[in-house]
Legacy VTK file of the C-alpha trace (Angstrom):
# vtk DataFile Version 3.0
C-alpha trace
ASCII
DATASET POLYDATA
POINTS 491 float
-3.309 17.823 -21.556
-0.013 17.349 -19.215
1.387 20.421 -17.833
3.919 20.734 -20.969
3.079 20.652 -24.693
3.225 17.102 -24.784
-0.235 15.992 -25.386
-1.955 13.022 -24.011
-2.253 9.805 -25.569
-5.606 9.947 -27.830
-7.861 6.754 -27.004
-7.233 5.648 -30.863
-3.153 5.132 -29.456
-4.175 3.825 -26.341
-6.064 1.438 -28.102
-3.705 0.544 -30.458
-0.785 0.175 -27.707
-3.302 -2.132 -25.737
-3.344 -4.273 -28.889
-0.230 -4.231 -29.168
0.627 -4.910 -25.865
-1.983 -8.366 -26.169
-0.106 -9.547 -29.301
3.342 -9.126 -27.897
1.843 -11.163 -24.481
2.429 -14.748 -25.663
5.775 -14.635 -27.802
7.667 -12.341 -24.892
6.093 -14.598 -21.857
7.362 -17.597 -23.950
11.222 -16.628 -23.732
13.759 -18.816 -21.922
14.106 -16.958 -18.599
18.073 -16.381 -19.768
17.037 -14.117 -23.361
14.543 -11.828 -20.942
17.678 -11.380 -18.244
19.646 -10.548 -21.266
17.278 -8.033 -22.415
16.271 -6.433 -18.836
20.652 -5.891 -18.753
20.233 -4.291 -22.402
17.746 -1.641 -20.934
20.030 -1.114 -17.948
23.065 -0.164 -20.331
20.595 2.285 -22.400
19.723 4.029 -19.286
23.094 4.686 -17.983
24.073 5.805 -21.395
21.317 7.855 -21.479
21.994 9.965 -18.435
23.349 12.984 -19.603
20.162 13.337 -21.027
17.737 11.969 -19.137
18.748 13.263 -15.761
18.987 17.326 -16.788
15.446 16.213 -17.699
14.424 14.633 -14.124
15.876 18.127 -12.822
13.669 20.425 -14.773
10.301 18.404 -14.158
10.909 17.482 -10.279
13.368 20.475 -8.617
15.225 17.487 -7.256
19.164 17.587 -7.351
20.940 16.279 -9.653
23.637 14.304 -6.765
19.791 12.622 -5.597
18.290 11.883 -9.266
22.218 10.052 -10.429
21.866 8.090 -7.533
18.311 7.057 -8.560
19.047 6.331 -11.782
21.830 3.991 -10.635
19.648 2.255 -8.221
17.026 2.185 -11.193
19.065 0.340 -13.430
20.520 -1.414 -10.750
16.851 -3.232 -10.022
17.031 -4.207 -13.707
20.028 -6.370 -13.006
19.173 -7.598 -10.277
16.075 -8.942 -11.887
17.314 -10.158 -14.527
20.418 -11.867 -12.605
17.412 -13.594 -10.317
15.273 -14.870 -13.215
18.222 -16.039 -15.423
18.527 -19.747 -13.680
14.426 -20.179 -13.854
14.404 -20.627 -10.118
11.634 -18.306 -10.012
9.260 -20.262 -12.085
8.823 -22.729 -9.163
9.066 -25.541 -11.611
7.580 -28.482 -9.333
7.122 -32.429 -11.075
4.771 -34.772 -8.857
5.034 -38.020 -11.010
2.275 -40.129 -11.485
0.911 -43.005 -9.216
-0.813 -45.895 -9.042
-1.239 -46.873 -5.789
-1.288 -43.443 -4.306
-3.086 -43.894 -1.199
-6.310 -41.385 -1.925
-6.223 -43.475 -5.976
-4.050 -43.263 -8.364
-2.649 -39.959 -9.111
-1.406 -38.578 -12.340
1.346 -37.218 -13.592
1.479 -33.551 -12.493
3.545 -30.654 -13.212
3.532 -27.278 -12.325
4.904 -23.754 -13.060
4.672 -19.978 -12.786
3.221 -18.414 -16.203
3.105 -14.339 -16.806
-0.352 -13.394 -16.425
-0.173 -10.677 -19.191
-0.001 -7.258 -20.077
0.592 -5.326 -16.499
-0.484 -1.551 -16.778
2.240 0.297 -14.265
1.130 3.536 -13.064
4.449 5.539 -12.230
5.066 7.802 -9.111
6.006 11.713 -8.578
8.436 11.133 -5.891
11.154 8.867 -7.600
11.251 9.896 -11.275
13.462 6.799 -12.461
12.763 4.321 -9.804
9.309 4.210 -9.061
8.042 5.798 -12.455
8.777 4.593 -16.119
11.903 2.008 -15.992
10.991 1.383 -11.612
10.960 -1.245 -10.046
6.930 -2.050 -10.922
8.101 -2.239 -14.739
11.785 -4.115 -14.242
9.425 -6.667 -11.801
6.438 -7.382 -14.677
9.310 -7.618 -17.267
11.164 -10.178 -15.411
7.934 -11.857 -14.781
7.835 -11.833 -18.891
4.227 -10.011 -18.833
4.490 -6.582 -21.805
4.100 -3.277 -19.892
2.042 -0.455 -20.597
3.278 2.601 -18.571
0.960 5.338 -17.591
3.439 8.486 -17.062
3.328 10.603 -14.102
1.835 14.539 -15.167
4.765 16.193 -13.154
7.250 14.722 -15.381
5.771 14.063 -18.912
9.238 15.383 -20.873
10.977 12.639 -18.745
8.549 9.885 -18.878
8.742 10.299 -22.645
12.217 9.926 -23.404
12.605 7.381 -20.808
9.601 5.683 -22.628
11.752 6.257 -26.063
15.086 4.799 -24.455
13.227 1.425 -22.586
11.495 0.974 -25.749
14.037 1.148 -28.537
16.813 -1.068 -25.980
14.181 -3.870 -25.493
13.249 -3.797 -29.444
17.202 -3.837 -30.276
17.657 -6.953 -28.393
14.485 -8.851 -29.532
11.151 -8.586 -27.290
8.496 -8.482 -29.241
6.835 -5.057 -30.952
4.552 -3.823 -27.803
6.541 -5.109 -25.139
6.983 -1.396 -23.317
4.992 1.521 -24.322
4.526 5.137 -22.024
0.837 6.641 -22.415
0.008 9.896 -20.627
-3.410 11.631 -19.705
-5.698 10.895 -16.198
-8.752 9.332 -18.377
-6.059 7.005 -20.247
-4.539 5.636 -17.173
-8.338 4.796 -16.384
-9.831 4.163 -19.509
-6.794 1.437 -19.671
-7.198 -0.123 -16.021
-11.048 -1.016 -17.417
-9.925 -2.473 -20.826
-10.105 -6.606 -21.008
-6.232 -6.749 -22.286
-4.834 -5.646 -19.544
-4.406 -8.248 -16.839
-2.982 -6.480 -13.938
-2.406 -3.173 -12.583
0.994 -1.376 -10.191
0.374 1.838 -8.289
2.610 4.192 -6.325
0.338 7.720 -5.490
-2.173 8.596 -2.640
-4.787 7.077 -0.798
-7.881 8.097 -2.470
-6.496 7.849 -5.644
-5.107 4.448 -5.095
-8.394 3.680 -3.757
-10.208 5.226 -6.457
-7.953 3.016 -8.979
-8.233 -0.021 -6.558
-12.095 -0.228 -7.069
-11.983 -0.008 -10.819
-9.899 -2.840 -10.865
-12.076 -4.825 -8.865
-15.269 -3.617 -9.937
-14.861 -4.977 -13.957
-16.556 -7.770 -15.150
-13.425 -9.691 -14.976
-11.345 -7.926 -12.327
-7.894 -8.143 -12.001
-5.294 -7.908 -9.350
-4.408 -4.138 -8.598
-0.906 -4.104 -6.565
-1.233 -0.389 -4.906
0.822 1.078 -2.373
-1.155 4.288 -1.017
-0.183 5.536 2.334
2.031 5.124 5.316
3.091 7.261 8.575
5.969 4.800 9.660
5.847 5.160 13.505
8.938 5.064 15.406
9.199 4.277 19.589
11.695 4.952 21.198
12.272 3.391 24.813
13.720 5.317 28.064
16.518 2.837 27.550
17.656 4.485 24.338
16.616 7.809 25.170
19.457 7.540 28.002
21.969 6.112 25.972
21.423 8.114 22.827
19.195 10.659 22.689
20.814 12.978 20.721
21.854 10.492 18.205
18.586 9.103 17.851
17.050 13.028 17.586
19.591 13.811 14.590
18.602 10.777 12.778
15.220 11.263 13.250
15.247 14.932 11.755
17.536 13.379 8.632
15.016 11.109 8.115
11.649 12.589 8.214
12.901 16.063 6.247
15.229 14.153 4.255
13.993 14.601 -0.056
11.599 16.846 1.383
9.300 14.435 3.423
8.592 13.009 -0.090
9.819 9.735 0.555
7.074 7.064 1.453
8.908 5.300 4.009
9.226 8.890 5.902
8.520 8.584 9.668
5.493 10.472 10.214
5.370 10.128 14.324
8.426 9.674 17.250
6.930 8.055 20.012
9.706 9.502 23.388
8.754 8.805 26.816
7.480 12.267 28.365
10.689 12.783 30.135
12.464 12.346 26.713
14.560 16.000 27.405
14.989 16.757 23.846
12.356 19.220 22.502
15.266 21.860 21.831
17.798 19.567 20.491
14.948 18.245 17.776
14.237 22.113 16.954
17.369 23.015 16.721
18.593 20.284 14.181
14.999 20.738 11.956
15.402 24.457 12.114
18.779 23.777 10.394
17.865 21.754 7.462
17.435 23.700 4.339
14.488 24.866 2.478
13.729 22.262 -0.847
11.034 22.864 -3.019
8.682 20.014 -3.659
8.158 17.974 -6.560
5.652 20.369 -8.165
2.749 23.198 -7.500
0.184 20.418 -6.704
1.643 18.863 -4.117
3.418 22.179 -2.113
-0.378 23.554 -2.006
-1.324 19.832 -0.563
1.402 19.720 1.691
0.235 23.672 2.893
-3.737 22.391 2.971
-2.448 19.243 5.833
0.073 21.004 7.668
-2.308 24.243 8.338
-4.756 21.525 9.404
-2.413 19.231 11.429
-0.898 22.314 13.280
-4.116 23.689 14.543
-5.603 20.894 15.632
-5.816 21.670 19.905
-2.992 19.957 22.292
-0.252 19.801 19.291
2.003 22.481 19.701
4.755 23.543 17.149
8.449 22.917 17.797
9.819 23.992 14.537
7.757 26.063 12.780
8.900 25.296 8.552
8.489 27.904 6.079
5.243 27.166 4.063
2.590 29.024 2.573
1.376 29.113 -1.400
3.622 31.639 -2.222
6.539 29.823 -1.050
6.740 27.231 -3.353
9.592 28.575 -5.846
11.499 28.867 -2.112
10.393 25.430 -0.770
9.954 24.429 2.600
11.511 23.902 5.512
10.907 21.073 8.010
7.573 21.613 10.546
7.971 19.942 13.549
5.064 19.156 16.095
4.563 17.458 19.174
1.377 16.261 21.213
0.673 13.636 23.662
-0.820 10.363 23.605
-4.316 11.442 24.775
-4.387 13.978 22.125
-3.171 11.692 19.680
-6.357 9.245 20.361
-8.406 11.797 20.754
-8.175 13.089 17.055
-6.959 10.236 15.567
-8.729 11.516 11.757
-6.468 14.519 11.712
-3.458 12.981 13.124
-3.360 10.104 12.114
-2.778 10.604 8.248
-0.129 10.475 6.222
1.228 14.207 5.183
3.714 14.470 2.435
6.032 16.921 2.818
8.361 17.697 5.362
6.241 17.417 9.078
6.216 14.964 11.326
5.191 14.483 14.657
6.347 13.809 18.470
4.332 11.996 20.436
4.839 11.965 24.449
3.840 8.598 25.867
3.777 8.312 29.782
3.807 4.705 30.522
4.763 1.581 28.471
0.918 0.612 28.274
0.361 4.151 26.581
2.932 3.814 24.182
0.935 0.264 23.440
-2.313 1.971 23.009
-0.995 3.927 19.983
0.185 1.103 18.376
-3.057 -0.218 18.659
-4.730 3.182 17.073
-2.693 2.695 14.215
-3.253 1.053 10.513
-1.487 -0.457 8.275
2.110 0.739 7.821
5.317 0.169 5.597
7.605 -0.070 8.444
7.432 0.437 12.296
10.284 1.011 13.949
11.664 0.769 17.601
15.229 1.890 19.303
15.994 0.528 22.488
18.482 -0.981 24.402
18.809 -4.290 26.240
17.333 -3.088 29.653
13.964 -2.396 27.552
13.520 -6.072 26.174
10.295 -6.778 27.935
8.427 -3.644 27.127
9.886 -4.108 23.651
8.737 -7.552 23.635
5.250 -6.614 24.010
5.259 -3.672 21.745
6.927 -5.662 18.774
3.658 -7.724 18.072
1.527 -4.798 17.888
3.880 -3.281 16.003
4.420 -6.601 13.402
0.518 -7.012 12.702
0.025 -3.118 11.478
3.532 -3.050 9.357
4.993 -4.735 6.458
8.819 -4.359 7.713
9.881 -3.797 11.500
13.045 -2.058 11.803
15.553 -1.946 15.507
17.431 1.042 16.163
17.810 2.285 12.370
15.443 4.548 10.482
13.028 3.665 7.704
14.255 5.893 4.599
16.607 4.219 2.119
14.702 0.951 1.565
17.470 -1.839 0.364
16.762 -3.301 -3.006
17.576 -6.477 -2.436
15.507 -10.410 -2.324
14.591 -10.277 1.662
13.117 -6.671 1.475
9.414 -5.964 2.062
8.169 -2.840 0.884
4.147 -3.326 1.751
2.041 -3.463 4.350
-1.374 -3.728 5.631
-3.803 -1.332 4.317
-3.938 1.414 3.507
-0.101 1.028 3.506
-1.026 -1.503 0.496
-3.732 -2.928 -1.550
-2.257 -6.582 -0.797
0.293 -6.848 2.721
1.005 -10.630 1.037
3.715 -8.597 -2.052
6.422 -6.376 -2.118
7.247 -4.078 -4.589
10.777 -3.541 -3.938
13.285 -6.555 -4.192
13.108 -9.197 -6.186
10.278 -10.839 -4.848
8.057 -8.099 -6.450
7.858 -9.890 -9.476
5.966 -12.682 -7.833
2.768 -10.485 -8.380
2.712 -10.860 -11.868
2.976 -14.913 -12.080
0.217 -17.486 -11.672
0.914 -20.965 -11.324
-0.503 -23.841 -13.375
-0.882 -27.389 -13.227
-0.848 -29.089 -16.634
-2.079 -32.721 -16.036
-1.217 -35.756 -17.604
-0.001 -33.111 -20.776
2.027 -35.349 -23.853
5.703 -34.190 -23.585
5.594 -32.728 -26.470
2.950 -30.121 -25.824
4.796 -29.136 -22.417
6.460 -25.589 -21.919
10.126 -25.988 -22.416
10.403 -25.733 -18.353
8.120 -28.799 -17.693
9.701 -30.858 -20.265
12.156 -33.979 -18.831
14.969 -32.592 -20.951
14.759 -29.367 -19.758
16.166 -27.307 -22.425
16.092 -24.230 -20.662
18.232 -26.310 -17.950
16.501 -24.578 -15.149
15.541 -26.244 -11.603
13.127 -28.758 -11.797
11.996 -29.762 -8.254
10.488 -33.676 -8.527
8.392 -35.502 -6.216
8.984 -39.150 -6.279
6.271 -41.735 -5.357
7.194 -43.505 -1.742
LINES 1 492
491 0 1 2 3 4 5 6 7 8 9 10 11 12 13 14 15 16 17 18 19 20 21 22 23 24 25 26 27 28 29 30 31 32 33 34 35 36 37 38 39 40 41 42 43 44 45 46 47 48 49 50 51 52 53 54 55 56 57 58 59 60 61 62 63 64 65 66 67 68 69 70 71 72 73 74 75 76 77 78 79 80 81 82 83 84 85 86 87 88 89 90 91 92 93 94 95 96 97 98 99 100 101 102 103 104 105 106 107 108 109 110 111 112 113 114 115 116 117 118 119 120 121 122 123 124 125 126 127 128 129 130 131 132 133 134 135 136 137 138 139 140 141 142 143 144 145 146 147 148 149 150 151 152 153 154 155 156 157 158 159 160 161 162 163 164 165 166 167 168 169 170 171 172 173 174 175 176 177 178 179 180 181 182 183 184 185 186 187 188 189 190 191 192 193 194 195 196 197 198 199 200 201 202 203 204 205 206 207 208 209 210 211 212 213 214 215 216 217 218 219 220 221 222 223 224 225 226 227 228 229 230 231 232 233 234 235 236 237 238 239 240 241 242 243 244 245 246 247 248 249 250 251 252 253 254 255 256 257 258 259 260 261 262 263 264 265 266 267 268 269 270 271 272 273 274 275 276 277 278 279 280 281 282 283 284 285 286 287 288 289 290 291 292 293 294 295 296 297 298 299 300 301 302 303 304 305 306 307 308 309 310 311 312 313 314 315 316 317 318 319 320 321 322 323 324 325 326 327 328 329 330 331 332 333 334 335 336 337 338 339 340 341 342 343 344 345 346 347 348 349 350 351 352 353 354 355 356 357 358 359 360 361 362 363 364 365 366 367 368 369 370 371 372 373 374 375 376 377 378 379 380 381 382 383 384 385 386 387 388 389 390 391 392 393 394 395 396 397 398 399 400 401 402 403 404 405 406 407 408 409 410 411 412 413 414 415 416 417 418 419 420 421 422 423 424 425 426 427 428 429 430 431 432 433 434 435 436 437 438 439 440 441 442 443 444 445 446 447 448 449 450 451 452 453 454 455 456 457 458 459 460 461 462 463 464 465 466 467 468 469 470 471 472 473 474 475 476 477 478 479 480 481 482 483 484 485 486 487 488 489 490
């Protein structure tokens, strides 16, 4: 049972939204890429039109504001357009002709053509932290739609009301303009969300959450008879450096941002910077406790993860050679008063030395500064680290070859490298990566924010030597669908 009087989905509706879900695979995949872009825009309209209700909702369930949950809704259905403005022209499906010949120099070669098909139902488990955009209508579910593969959601427990009606709105908007019955459906309940990861008809699987439950999810997936790719994005600590350069020229600057961004939402963003790497000298312990000892206290998304967030910052702050710079409200009985920002700071020996408490992820609003003495310090904890989201540097022009040799440590552990800017407020747009290395991700090769996030639920295939007329619209030499249609011509 969720934490409301909604009830979880019984196996008997699981099992008949999987069905559903199977049937509804072939006929929705099988739409011209311009009918799914018209009904991806449909679901966008619902949701805006929906916000009166669905955002005094969000505010109940998550004790986020409602300024913060408008603007997610609006970058929510802003992904849907996006998507379906990229998929309209076909471009996507890679449609590539390699015409047949005779006296191809390895023999003669047939006629070839190849495309990207939906690989099927995709079951989308939504996140806590972003209640439009990563859970029910996110950017997981607007990617598998575009990709034309039916999407069974798997609502988050701290917001079961929302998820619901969200489910209800998604639903009716894609049924009103024509995707198949079972196209979208929400189900709720832990043993659901697994019971559904190990069922045959679904063919893929999106996750936003934790390490060991990603992890947890990650070997189900793989572990099946048949397994089936599991897109997962788990954990992250986003490092920052910072060079003497910049530290001169800025400090203060770069301390404000740095404060905005690791306590901004809370610490409950996954892009949050988890360490500042400063040169020893850096000067600005009271300017950093000073601007975190201003931010206000804000409660966290629920119960669960305050106590969580208590468990690793009681841990983190005690472990010996960190000391506290900021010291945030937060206990168990502080959670109907939130928290306010913990700051810590430690140096680069202590840092290696207990890398298993330090280095891992805490959500919530701590972070830590790290004291580096010399450039080949600061490059030994880049080497300690693992996979990120995003690293990021600030520097200035006199640091270029220290930066230089920093950057490819930096590139190999992170999915997005970032120069004198700060991580939080990813940009939804087709050159974003949102992924990285593990544990940062399941798969560094996808992204699952931009448009190239729906490439993860598309296979290719070849169909050989196929009579025209038992090609796919987009292979055919008429090309109904008038979408691009990339030809290789014998020499």
């Amino acid at each position: 049972m969720t934490a409301t009087q909604i009830p979880d989905t019984t196996r008997a509706e699981l099992d008949a939204a999987l069905q559903r879900a199977a049937e509804a695979a072939e006929p929705f995949g099988e739409q011209a890429p311009a009918e799914r872009a018209r009904q991806l825009r449909a679901v966008a309209d619902a949701l805006d039109a929906a916000a009166g209700d669905l955002i005094p909702l969000a505010i109940s369930e998550s004790h986020l504001s409602e300024g913060r949950l408008t603007g997610e809704l609006k970058r929510t259905t802003f992904q849907l357009r996006l998507f379906a403005d990229t998929i309209e022209s076909g471009e996507h499906l890679h449609v590539t002709f390699d015409q047949a010949d005779p006296d191809f120099a390895l023999g003669p070669k047939p006629d070839l053509r190849r495309m990207l098909l939906p690989v099927g139902p995709v079951l989308v488990f939504a996140a806590s932290n972003f209640p439009f955009a990563f859970s029910v209508a996110g950017g997981d579910t607007a990617a598998a739609l575009a990709a034309g593969c039916p999407v069974v959601l798997k609502g988050h427990p701290g917001h079961p009301e929302l998820s619901v009606r969200t489910g209800e709105v998604v639903a009716e908007a894609l049924r009103s303009a024509g995707a198949p019955e079972g196209t979208f459906e929400v189900v709720l309940g832990f043993e659901i969300g697994t019971e559904a990861l190990r069922d045959e008809r679904i063919k893929a699987a999106a996750f936003t959450g934790s390490v060991p439950a990603g992890r947890a999810l990650f070997d189900i997936a793989n572990s099946r008879p048949k397994p089936i790719p599991f897109f997962g994005e788990l954990g992250s600590l986003n490092p920052v450096f910072v060079t003497p350069g910049a530290v001169a020229a800025r400090g203060a600057d770069i301390a404000q941002g740095y404060v905005t961004s690791y306590s901004g939402n809370a610490g409950q963003l996954c892009t949050k910077p988890g360490l500042l790497f400063l040169p020893a000298d850096h000067g600005l312990e009271q300017t950093l406790a000073e601007e975190s000892a201003a931010v206000s206290a804000h409660q966290l998304l629920n119960d669960r993860l305050h106590q969580g967030y208590c468990g690793r910052r009681a841990a983190v702050t005690e472990v010996p050679g960190v000391r506290v710079l900021a010291d945030g409200a937060a206990d168990d009985s502080a959670s109907t008063d939130g928290a306010t920002p913990t700051l810590l700071t430690t140096d680069v020996d202590t840092l290696l030395a207990h890398q298993d408490s330090l280095l891992e992820e805490v959500f919530g609003p701590l972070s830590i500064v790290v004291t580096y003495s010399s450039e080949d310090e600061a490059r030994r904890a880049a080497e300690a680290f693992e996979g990120n989201l995003t690293a990021t540097v600030h520097s200035e022009d006199s640091d270029t070859d220290f930066v230089a040799t920093l950057l490819p440590r930096l590139r190999e552990r992170a999915g997005r490298v970032l120069f004198n800017g700060w991580p939080t407020g990813v940009a939804v747009s087709p050159a974003m990566q949102h992924g990285g290395p593990y544990p940062a991700t399941t798969d560094a090769r996808f992204t699952s924010v931009g448009t190239a996030a729906l490439d993860r639920f598309l296979r290719p295939v070849t169909y050989q030597n196929v009579p025209a007329a038992l090609l796919p619209p987009a292979l055919r030499d008429e090309n109904p669908w008038n979408i691009p249609q990339k030809t290789h011509t014998p020499n």
